[in-house]
Z-matrix of the N, CA and C atoms (Angstrom, degrees):
N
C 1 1.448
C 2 1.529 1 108.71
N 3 1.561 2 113.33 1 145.18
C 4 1.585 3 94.07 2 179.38
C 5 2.215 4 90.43 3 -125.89
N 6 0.868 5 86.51 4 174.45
C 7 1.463 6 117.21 5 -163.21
C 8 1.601 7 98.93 6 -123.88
N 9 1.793 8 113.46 7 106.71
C 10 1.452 9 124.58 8 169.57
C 11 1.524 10 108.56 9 -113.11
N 12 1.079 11 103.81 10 131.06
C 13 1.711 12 118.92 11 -162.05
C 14 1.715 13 108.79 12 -130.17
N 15 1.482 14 107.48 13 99.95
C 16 1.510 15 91.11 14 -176.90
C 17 1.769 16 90.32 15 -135.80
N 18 1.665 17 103.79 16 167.88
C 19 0.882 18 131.67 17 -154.24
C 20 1.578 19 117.63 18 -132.55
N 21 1.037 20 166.89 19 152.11
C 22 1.945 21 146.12 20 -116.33
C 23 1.748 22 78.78 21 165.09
N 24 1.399 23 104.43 22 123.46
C 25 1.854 24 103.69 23 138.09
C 26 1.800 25 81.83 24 -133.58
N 27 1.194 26 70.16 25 151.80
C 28 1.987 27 102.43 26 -177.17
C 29 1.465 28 113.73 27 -109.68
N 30 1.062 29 117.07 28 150.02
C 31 1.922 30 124.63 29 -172.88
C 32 2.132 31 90.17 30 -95.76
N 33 1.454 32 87.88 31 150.20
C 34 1.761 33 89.88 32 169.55
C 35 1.748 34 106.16 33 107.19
N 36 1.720 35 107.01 34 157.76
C 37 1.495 36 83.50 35 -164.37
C 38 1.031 37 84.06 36 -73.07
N 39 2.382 38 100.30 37 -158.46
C 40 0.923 39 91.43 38 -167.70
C 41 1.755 40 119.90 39 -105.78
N 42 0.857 41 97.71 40 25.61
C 43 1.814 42 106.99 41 162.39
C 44 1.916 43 108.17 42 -66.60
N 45 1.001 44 110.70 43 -38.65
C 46 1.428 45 121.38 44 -159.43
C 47 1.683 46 91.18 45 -95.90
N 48 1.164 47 113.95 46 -37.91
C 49 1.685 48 97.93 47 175.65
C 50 1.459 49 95.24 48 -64.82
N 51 1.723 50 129.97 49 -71.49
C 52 0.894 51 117.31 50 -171.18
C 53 1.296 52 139.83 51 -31.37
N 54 1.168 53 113.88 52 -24.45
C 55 1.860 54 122.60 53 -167.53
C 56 1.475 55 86.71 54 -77.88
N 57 1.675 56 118.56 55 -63.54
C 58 1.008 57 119.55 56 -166.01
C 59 1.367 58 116.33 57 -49.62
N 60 1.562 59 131.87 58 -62.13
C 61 1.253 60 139.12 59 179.13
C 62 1.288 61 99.07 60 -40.15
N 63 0.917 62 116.24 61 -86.08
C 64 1.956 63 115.13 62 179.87
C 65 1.648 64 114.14 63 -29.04
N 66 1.029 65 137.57 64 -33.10
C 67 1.192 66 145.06 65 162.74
C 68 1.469 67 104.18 66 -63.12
N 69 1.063 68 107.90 67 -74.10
C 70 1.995 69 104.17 68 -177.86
C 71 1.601 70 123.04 69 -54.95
N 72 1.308 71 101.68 70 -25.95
C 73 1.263 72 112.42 71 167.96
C 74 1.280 73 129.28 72 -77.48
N 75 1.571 74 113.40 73 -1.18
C 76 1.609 75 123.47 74 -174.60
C 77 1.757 76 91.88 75 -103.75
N 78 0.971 77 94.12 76 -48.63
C 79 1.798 78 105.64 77 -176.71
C 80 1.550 79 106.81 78 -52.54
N 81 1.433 80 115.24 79 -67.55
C 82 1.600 81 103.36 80 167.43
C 83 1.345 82 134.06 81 -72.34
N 84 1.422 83 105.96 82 13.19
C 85 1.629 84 106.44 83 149.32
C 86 1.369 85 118.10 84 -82.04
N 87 1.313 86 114.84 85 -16.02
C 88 1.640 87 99.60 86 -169.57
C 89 1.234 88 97.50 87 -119.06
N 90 1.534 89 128.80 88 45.70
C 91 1.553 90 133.26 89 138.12
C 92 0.929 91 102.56 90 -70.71
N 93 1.443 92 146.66 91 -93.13
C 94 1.497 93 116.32 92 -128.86
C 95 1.284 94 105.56 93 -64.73
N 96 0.996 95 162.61 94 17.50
C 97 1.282 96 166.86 95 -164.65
C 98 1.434 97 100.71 96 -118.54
N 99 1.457 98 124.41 97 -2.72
C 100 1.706 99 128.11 98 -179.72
C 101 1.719 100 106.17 99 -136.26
N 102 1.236 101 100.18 100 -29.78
C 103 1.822 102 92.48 101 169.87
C 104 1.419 103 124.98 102 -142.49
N 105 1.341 104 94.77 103 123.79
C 106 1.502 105 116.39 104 -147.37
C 107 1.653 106 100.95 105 -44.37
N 108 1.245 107 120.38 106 -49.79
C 109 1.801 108 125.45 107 -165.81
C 110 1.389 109 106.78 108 -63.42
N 111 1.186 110 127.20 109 -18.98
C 112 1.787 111 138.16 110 -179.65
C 113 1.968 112 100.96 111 -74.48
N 114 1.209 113 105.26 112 93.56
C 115 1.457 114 92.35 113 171.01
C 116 1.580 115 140.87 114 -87.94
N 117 1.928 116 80.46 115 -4.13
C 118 1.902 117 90.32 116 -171.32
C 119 1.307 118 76.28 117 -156.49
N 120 1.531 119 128.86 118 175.18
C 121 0.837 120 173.73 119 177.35
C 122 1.800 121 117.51 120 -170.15
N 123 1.642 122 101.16 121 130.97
C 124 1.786 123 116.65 122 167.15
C 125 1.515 124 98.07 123 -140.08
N 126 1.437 125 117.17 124 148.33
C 127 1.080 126 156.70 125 168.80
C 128 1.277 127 142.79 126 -74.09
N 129 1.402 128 141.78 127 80.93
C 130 1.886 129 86.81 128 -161.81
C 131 2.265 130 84.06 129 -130.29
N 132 1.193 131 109.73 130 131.93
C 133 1.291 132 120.02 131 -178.88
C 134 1.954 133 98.31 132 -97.87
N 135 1.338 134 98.09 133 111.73
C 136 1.565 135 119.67 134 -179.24
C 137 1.716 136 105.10 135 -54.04
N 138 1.585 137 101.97 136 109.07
C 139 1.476 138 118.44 137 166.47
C 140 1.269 139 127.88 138 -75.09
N 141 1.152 140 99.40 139 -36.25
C 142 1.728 141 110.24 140 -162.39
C 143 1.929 142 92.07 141 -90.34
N 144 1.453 143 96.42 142 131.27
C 145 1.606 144 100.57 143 -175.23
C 146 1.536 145 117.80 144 -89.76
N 147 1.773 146 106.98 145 -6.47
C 148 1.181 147 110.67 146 173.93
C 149 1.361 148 122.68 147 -97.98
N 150 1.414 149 99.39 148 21.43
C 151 1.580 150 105.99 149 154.76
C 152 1.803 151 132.68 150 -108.76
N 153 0.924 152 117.87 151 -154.37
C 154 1.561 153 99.18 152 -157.12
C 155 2.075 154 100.50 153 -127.94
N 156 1.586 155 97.53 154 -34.18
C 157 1.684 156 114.70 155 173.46
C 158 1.385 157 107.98 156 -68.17
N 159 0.999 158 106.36 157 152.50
C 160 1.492 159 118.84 158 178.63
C 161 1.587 160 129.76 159 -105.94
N 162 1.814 161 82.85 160 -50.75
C 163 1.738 162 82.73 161 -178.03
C 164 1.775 163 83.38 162 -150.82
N 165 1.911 164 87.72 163 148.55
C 166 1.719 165 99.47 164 178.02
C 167 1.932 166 95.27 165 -122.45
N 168 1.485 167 92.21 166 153.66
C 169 1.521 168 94.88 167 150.26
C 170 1.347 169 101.86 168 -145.30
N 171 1.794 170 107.73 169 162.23
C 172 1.166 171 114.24 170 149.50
C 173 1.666 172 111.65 171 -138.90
N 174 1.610 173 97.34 172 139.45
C 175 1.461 174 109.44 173 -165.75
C 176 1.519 175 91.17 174 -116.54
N 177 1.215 176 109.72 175 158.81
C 178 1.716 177 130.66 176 -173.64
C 179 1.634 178 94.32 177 -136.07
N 180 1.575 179 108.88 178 111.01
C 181 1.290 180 120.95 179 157.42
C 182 1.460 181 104.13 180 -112.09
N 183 1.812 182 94.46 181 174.82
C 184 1.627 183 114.43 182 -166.59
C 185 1.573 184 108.20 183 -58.64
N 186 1.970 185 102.50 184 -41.62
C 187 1.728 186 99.54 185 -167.31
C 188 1.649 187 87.14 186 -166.02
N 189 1.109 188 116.96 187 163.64
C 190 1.610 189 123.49 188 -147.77
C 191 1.807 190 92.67 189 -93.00
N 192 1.675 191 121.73 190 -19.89
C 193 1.819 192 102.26 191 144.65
C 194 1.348 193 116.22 192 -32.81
N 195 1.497 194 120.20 193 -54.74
C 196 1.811 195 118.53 194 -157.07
C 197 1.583 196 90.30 195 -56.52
N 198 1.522 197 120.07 196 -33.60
C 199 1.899 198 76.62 197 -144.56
C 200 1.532 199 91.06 198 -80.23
N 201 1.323 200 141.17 199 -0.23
C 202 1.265 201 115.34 200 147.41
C 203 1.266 202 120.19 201 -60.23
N 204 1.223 203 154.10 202 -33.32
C 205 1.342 204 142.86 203 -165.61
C 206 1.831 205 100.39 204 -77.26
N 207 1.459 206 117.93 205 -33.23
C 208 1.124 207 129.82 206 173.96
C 209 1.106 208 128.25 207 -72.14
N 210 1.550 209 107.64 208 -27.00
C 211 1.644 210 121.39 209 165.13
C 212 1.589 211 104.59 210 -62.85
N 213 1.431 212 113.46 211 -64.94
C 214 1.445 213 109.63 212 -178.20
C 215 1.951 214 122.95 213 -70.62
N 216 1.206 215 121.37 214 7.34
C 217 1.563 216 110.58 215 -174.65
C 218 1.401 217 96.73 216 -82.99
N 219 1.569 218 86.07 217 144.58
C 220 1.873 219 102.97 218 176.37
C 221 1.811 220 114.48 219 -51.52
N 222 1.148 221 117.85 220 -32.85
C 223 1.359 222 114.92 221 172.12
C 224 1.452 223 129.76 222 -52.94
N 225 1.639 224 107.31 223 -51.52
C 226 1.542 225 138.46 224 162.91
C 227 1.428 226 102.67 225 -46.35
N 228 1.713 227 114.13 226 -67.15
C 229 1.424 228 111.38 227 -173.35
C 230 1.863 229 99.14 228 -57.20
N 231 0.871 230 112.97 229 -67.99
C 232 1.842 231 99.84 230 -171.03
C 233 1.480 232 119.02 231 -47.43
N 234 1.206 233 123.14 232 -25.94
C 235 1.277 234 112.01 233 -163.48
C 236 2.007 235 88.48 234 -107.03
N 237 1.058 236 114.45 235 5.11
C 238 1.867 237 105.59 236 157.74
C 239 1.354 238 93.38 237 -113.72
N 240 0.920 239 143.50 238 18.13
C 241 1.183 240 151.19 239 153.85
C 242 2.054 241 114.05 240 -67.41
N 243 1.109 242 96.21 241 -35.09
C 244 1.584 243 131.11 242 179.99
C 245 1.499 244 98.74 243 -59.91
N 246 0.866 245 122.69 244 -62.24
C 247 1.867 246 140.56 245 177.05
C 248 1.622 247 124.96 246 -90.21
N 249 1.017 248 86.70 247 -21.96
C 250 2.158 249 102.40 248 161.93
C 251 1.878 250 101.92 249 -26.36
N 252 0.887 251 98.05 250 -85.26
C 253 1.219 252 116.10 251 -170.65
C 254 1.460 253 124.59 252 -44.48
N 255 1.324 254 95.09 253 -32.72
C 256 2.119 255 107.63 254 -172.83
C 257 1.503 256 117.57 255 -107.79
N 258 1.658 257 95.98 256 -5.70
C 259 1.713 258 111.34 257 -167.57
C 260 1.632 259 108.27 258 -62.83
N 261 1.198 260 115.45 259 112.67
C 262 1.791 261 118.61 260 179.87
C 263 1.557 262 93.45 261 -90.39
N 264 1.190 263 116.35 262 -46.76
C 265 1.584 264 109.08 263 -177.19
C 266 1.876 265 102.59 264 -154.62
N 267 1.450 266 91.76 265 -179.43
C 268 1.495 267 99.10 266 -169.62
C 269 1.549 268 103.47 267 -156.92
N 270 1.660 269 124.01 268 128.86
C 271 1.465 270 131.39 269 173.83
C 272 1.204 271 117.88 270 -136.39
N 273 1.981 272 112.98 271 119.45
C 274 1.289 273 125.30 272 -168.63
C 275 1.312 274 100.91 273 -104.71
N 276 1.494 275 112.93 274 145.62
C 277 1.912 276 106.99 275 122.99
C 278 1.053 277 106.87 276 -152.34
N 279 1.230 278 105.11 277 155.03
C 280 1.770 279 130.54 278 -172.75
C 281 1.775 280 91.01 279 -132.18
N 282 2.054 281 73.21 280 146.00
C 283 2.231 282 96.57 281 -164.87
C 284 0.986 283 69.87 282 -154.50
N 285 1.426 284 93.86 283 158.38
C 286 1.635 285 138.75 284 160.02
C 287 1.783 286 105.86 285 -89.31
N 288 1.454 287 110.87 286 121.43
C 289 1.493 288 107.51 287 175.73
C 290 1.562 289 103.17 288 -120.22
């Protein structure tokens, strides 16, 4: 199984990150429920204001092929599609657990 772990800070105050994060964060909840290799999905929308990240996930696929197949599904693309626009930066890693 591998373990994809990424990390979002967003441009805009922070009312406007917030809307957004909460939005992207609804959308990548309802992957695994659209592509089969996604077995979990978690969320986490950044509380604490004296930090700088916005929004985390970590997704659990079958084997570290999926998260390409997961990188490219039309669902994935629309719902990072969500943060396209506001993305200041972005931090991955993907493991085998």
């Amino acid at each position: 199984m591998t373990k994809h772990i990424v990390m979002f800070k967003l441009k805009g105050t922070a009312e406007e990150r917030l809307d957004v994060a909460r939005r992207f964060a609804e959308a990548l909840m309802a992957l695994p429920a659209q592509i089969e290799c996604l077995s979990a999905m978690e969320v986490g929308v950044n509380e604490n204001p004296a930090e700088d990240w916005d929004v985390v996930l970590t997704a659990t696929l079958g084997c570290m092929a999926d998260v390409e197949v997961y990188a490219r599904h039309p669902a994935h693309v629309a719902a990072a599609g969500i943060v396209a626009p506001v993305k200041e930066a972005r931090a991955c890693v993907d493991y085998d657990i």
